[in-house]
C-alpha positions in Angstrom: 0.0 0.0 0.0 3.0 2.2 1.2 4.4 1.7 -2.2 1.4 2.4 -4.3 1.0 5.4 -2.5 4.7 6.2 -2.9 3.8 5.9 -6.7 0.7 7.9 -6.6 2.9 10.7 -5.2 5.6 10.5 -7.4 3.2 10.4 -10.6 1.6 13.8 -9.5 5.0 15.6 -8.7 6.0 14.9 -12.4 2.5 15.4 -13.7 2.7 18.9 -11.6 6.5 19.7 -13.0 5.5 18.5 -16.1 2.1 20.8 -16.4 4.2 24.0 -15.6 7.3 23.5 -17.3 4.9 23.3 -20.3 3.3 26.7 -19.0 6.8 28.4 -18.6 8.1 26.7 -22.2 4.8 27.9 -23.8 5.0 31.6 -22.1 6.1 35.0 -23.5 5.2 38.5 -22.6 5.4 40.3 -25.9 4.0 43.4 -25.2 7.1 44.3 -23.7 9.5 42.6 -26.4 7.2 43.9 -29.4 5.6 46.9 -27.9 5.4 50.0 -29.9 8.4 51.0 -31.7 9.8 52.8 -34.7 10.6 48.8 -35.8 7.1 47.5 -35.8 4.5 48.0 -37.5 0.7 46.7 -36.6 -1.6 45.5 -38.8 -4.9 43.3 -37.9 -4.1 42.5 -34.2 -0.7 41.4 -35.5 2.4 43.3 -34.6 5.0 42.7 -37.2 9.1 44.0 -37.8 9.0 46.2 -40.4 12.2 44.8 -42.3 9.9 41.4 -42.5 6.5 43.0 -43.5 6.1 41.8 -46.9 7.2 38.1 -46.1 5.2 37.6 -42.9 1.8 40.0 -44.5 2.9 37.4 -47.4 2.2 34.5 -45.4 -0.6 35.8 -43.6 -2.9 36.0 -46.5 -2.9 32.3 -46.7 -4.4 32.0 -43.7 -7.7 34.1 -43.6 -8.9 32.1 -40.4 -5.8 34.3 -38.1 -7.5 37.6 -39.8 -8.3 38.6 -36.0 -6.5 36.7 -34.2 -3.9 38.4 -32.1 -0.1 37.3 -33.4 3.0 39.1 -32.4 6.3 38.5 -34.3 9.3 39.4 -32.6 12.8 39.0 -32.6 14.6 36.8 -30.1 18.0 35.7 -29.9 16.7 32.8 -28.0 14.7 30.6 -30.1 16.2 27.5 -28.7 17.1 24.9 -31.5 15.1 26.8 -34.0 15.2 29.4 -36.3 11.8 30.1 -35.6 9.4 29.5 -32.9 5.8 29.4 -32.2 3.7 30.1 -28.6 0.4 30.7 -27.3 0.6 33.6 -24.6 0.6 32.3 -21.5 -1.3 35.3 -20.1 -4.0 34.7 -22.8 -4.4 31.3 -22.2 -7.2 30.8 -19.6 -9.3 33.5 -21.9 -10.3 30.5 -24.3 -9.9 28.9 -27.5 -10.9 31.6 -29.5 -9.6 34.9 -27.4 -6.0 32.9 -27.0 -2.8 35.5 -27.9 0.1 33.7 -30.0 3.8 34.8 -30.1 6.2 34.3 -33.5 9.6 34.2 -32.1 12.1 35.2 -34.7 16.0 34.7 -34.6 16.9 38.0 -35.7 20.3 36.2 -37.3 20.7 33.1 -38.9 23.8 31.5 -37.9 25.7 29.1 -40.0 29.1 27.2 -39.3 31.1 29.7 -40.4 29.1 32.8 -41.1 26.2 34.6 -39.9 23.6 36.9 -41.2 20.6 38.9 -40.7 17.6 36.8 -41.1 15.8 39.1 -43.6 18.7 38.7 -45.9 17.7 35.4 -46.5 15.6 34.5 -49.5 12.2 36.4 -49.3 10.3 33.0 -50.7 12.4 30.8 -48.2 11.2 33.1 -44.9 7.5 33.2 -46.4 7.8 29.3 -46.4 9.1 29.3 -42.7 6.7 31.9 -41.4 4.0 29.7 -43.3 5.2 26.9 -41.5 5.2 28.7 -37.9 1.5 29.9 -38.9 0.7 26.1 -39.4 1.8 26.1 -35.5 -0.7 28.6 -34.5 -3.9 27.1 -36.1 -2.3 23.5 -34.9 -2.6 25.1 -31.3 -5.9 27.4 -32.3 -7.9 24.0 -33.0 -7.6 22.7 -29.7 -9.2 23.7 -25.7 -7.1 24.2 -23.0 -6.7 20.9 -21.9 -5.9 19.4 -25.3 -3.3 22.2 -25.6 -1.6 21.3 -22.2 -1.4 18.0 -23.1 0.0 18.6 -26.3 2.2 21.0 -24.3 3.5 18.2 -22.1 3.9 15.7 -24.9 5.6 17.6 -27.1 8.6 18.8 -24.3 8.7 14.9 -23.1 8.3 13.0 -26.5 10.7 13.2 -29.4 7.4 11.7 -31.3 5.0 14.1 -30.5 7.9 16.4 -31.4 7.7 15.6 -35.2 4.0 14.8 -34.9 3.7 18.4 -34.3 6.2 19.7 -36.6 4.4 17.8 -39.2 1.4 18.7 -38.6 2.6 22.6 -39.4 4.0 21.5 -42.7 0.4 20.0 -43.1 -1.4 22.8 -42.1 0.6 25.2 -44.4 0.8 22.6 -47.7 -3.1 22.7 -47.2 -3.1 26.8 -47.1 -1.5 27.0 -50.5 1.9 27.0 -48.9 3.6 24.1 -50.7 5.7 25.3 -52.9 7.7 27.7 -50.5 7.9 25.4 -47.8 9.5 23.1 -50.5 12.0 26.6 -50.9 12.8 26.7 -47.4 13.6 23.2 -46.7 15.9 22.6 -49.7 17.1 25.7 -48.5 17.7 24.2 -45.3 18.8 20.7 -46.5 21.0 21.9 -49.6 23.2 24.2 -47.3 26.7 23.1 -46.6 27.4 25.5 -44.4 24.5 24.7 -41.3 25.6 22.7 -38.6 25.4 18.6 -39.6 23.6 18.0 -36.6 20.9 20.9 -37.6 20.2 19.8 -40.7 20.2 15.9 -39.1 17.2 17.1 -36.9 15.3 19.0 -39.7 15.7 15.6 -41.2 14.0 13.6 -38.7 11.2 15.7 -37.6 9.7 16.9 -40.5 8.4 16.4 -43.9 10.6 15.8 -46.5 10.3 17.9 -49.7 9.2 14.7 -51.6 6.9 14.2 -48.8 5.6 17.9 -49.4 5.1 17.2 -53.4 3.3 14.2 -52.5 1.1 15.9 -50.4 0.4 18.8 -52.6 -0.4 16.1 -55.6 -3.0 14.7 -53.4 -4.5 17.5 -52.2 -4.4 18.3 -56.0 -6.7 15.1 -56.7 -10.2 16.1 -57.6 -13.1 14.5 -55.5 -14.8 11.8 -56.8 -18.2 11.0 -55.6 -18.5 7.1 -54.9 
């Protein structure tokens, strides 16, 4: 009894750390990293970099469902592993589904092995393809309550497979918003470029689709509907 207790208690406190280390990973408080500022600009509840405004206003219009839905993209040099990251607001999130804040986190430099530059020097179609993809994030986490999104939030910090689930279900989401073809750009982009780490481009590999993947899944979204 002692030790099924014992277990009881031990499943909680890692349920409990679990719970908010997902809060704190899926956190941000962008009105003071994006407030108003000669760099932004704001356009339909979104606040946006200026020196990005035609690739993320780009990417935007393929998604007509985030019209009103509050999005701030900043630059932060902390984006983890990625170039790009996507969050719900923490302080939005007990609001509800549809009253939810989401946060774009930008790496204001893109960092190779033995150079670095400013991320807006990149290739306009290959940063509309990877805003596209964060996008995809963003209705990923808009589709789902609160409790779907912290369990999401737990699964995806603790499980390398609900790591690319989610990854791939933003290339998904972006392929089926008329997205294909630049996500395609970024990720041969990615993959064709000698001069990113080995273990980057290894990762990009094994979490998400693969451009033949991506043509695949345009082709069959391509496929007209037959009626049985």
């Amino acid at each position: 009894m002692k030790r099924k207790h014992l277990f009881i208690i031990i499943l909680v406190a890692l349920t409990v750390t679990a719970y908010v280390y997902a809060l704190v990973y899926f956190s941000s408080t962008p009105a003071s990293l994006a407030g108003a500022s000669q760099k932004n600009v704001f356009y339909q509840h979104k606040t946006i970099p200026i020196v990005l405004k035609t690739e993320i206003l780009a990417a935007l219009k393929y998604y007509p469902e985030l019209k009103d839905t509050p999005i701030d993209f900043i630059f932060d040099p902390n984006t983890s592993k990625s170039i790009m990251l996507s969050q719900p607001v923490v302080g939005t999130f007990f609001r509800g589904q549809k009253k939810r804040s989401y946060v774009v986190k930008i790496n204001p430099m893109f960092h190779m092995v033995h150079r670095s530059m400013p991320i807006e020097d990149a290739p306009k179609d290959v940063l509309i393809g990877w805003i596209g993809h964060e996008l995809g994030h963003v209705m990923d986490y808009h589709s789902r309550n609160n409790w779907q999104l912290i369990g999401f939030g737990i699964s995806y910090l603790c499980s390398e497979k609900s790591l690319m689930q989610a990854e791939r279900n933003a290339d998904k989401y972006a392929v089926q918003h008329g997205l294909g073809d630049y996500i395609i750009k970024t990720k041969n982009f990615i993959l064709n470029n000698h001069d990113l780490p080995p273990e980057y481009i290894a990762r990009i590999k094994r979490l998400y689709l693969s451009p033949q993947q991506i043509l695949d899944l345009i082709k069959e979204l391509k496929k007209p509907i037959t009626e049985n």
